[in-house]
N, C-alpha and C positions, 0 to 999 in steps of 0.2 A: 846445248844446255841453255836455260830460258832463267832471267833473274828479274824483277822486278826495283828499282833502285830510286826512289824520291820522283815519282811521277814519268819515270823512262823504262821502257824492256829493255832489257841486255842481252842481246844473244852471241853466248861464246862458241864456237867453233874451234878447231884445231890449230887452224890460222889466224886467228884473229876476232875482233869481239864488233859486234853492230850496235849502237844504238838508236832506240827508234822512240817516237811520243806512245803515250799509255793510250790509245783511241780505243774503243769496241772491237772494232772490225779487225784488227791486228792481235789484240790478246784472243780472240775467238779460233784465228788464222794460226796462231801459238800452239795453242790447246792441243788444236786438231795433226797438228804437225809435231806434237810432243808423243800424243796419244797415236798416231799411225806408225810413226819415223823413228821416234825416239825410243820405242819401246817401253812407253808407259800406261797404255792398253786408254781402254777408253773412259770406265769408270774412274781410274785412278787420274785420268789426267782432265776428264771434268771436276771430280772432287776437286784439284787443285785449284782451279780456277773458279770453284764457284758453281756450277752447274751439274745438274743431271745426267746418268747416261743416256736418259731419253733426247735431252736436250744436245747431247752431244751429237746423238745419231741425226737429227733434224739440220745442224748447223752441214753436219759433211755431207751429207745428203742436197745439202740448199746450196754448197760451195762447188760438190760436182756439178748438181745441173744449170745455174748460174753463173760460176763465178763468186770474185768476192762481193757483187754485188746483193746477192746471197746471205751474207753475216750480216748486214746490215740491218739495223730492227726498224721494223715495220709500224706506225702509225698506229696504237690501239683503238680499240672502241668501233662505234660506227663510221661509218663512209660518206654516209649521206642521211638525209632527212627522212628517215624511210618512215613518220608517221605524218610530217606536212609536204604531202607529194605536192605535185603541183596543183592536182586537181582538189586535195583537197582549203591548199588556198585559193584557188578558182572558187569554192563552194564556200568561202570563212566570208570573202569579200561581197560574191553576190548577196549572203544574207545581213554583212551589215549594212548593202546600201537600200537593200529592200526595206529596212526596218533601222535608221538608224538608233533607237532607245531600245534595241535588243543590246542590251550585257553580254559579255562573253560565254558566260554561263551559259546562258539561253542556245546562243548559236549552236555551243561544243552539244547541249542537246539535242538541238535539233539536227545538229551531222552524224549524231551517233545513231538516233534513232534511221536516218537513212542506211546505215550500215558501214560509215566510216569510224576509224579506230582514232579518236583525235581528243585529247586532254582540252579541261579550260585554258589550262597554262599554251599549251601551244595556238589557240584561237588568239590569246595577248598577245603571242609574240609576233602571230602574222599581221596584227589590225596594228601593233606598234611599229616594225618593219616599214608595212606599209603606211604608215601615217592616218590612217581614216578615223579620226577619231569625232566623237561627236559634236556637232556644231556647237560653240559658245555665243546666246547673244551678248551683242555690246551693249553696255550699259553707259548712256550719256556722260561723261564727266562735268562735272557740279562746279568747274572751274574751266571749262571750254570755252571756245571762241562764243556760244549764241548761249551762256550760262548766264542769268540772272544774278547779281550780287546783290542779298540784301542788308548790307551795310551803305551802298550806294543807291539808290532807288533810281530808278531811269526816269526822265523827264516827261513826262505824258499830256501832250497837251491840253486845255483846258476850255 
């Protein structure tokens, strides 16, 4: 039998009782061992816990062919950058250095009209990334070393 008690499982047996921390991977490991072993089938003993029959059949299914590395939850979302492949930062950067007063705008169009799939937003993120941004001129300071003061006028010979 399986107790849940202030952030610990309890598992009582005939002999004696375990306690274990409240982790994922162990209430998952519960379930599945309530719902085979215990005789509380399998909808009933994901209802218990939270989850679906579907989702129960996936977790036993990922624990036979795995292990319990298997219950352990997986990383959502994407994997990788699959719309700034490499090549199409290869292709972001050649067009800022060929043009640098091309806008990102511009670029993201002129990669799309090639035929790549690439947002404005992600043309910023690779020209930020990479640093290429557009040249700043300096502009003299009016208080530098060869700056003219005209409160003091320089001596000019005569």
């Amino acid at each position: 039998m399986l107790h849940m008690d202030e952030g610990h499982w309890r598992f009582e047996g005939a002999h004696g009782t375990l306690e274990v921390p409240t982790e994922e991977v162990i209430g998952k490991l519960a379930m599945l061992i309530e719902g085979e072993c215990e005789g509380l089938g399998a909808a009933q003993a994901a209802r218990k816990f939270g989850y679906s029959s579907q989702r129960y059949y996936q977790l036993l299914s990922a624990l036979q062919e795995t292990g319990a590395d298997g219950l352990k939850s997986a990383k959502r979302g994407p994997k990788t950058d699959y719309r700034r492949t490499p090549e199409v930062v290869r292709q972001v950067i050649r067009h800022r250095f060929m043009d640098l007063d091309a806008s990102p705008e511009v670029i993201a169009q002129k990669l799309r009209q090639c035929g790549c799939k690439v947002s404005t937003r992600s043309v910023e993120r690779v020209i930020a990334q990479y640093g290429i941004q557009k040249k700043t001129l300096r502009v003299p300071s009016r208080h530098g070393p060869n700056a003219r003061n005209p409160a003091h006028p320089s001596k000019t010979p005569a």
